[in-house]
Every structure is written in C-alpha cells, then in structure tokens.
C-alpha positions in Angstrom: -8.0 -11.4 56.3 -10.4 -10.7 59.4 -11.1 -7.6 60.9 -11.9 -8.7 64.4 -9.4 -8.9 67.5 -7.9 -11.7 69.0 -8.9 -12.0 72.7 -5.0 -11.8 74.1 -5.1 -14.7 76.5 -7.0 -17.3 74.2 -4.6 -16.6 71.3 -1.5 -16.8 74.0 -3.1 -20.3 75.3 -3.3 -21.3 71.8 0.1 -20.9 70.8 1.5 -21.7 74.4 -0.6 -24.7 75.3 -2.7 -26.3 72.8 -0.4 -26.9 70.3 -1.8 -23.8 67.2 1.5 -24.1 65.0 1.5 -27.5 64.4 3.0 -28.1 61.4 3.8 -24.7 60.6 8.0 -24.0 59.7 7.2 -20.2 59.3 4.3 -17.6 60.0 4.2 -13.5 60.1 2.4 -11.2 59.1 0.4 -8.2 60.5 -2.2 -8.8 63.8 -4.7 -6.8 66.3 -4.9 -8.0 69.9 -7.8 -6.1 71.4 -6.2 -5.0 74.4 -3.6 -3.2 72.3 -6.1 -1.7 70.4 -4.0 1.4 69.3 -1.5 -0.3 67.8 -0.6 -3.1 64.8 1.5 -6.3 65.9 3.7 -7.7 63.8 3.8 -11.6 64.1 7.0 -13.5 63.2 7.8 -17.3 63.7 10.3 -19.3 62.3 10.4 -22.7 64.1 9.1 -23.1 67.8 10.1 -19.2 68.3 7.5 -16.7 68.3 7.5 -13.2 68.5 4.2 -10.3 68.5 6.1 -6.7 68.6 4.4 -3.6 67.8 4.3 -2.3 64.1 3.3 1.1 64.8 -0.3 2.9 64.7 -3.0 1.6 62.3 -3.3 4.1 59.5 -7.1 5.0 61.2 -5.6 7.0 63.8 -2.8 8.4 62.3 -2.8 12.1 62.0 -4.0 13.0 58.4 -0.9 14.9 57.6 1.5 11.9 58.8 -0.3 9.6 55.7 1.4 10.4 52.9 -0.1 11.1 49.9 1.6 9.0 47.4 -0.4 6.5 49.8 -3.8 7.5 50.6 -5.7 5.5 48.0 -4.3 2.2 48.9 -4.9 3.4 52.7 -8.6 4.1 51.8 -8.6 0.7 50.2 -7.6 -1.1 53.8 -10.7 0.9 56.2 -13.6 -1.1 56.9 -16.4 0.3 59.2 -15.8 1.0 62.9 -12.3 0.2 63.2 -10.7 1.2 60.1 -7.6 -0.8 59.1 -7.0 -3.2 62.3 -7.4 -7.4 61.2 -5.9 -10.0 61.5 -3.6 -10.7 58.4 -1.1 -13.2 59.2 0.4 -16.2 56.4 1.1 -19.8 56.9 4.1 -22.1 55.4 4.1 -25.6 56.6 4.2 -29.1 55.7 1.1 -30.9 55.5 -0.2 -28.4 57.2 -4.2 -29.0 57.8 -5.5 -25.2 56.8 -8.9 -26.0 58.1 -7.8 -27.1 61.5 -5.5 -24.2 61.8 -8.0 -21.6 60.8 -10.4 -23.1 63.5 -7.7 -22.7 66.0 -7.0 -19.0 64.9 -10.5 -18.3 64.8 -11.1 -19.7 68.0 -9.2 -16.7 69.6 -10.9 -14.1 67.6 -13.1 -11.6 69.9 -16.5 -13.7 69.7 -19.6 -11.5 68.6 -20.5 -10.4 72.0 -17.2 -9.5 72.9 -17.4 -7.3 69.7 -20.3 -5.6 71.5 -18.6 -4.2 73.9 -16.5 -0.9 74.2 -13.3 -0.8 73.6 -12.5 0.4 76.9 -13.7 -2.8 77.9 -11.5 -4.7 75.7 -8.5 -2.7 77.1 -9.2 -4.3 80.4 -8.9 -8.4 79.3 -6.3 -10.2 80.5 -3.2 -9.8 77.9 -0.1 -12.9 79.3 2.0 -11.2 76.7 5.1 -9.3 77.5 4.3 -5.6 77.3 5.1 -3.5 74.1 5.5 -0.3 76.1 9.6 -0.4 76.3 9.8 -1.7 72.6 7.2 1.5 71.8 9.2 4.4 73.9 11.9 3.0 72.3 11.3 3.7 69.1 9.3 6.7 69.9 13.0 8.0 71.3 14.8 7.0 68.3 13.3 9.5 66.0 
C-alpha cells in the first residue's frame, strides 16, 4: 500500500513501453492517478490486457451522510493525512515473478517528492495518455 499518485504518463509508458508486467498472468486492485485526483481507479489485467476504469469517489470526499454507518470505522481506519484514503493498492500473481524489480518499476511512476509539493491543481494539469473516464463516469452517474 502507498499513498502517493502515479504520475499518469510514466505509469502509461511503463506498462505500454518498458515492459512493467513482465511475468505477471494477473493484477487488480484499487489505484490513484494524480490527474484524476477525485476519483479511485480500479486496475484489472489478466494476460497482456489491461484496463484502469473509475471505481467511484474515495470515501474522503464523499458526503458524510452517503458513508454508511455500519462502515465508518473501517473508513476511518483507511484516511491518512492530507489526502485521506487515495493509494496505490494494487496485487501481483505471476510466475517467477521478480517482486523487487516490479516494485522498482511501480514505484518509478509514483509522484516523486517534489511533485508531491505541488498543488493539486497542478497535478490536474500533467499529461494523462489514458482514455478518459468521463463517458464511463456520466454513465454510471445516469444509471442511478
């Protein structure tokens, strides 16, 4: 678990270009790009195809009365200083898969610490390849 951003377009060369799942059959888990700062991703990849969709709002700016109650301990649990509940938690299944290596890759695209530094409104401005998540979001905005 890490609870810094990855900086959209090294993570997007990392998996398009230098070769970051490598011996990995299956990944997901949860993710925070810093240009999409508002919102959890939700990584899934099974084979060489890869997918980073939105999850929803991290729990830190949902409205109090949307967090249920049945759920606010184990919510208070997951905030951590400035930004709450956003990190990186994401799970690995390979064969001999070097963790090290990988973990240097990964961490290679986190926001470095003078990146961190910086507003978020700066962070919203960083080049992001990735397809957008504003259909996928209206989407299921609508569908409620």
């Amino acid at each position: 678990r890490v609870r810094k951003p990855f900086h959209p377009r090294r993570l997007y060369q990392a998996i398009t270009e230098d070769d970051l799942l490598e011996g990995v059959i299956r990944s997901k888990g949860i993710c925070w790009l810093a240009t999409r700062h508002e919102l959890a991703g939700m990584w899934s990849q099974a084979g060489q195809l890869i997918s980073l969709e939105p999850a929803g709002t991290w729990w830190a700016d949902a409205p109090d009365d949307e967090i249920p109650d049945e759920m606010r301990e184990s919510i208070a649990t997951m905030m951590d200083g400035d930004y709450g509940d956003r990190r990186q938690e994401l799970v690995f299944i390979g064969v001999e898969l070097d963790e090290t290596a990988l973990r240097a890759k990964l961490d290679a695209c986190l926001l470095t610490d003078v990146e961190m530094a910086q507003a978020v409104s700066v962070w919203a401005r960083y080049d992001d390849p990735f397809p957008s998540w504003d259909e996928l979001v209206e989407d299921d905005t609508n569908a409620n």
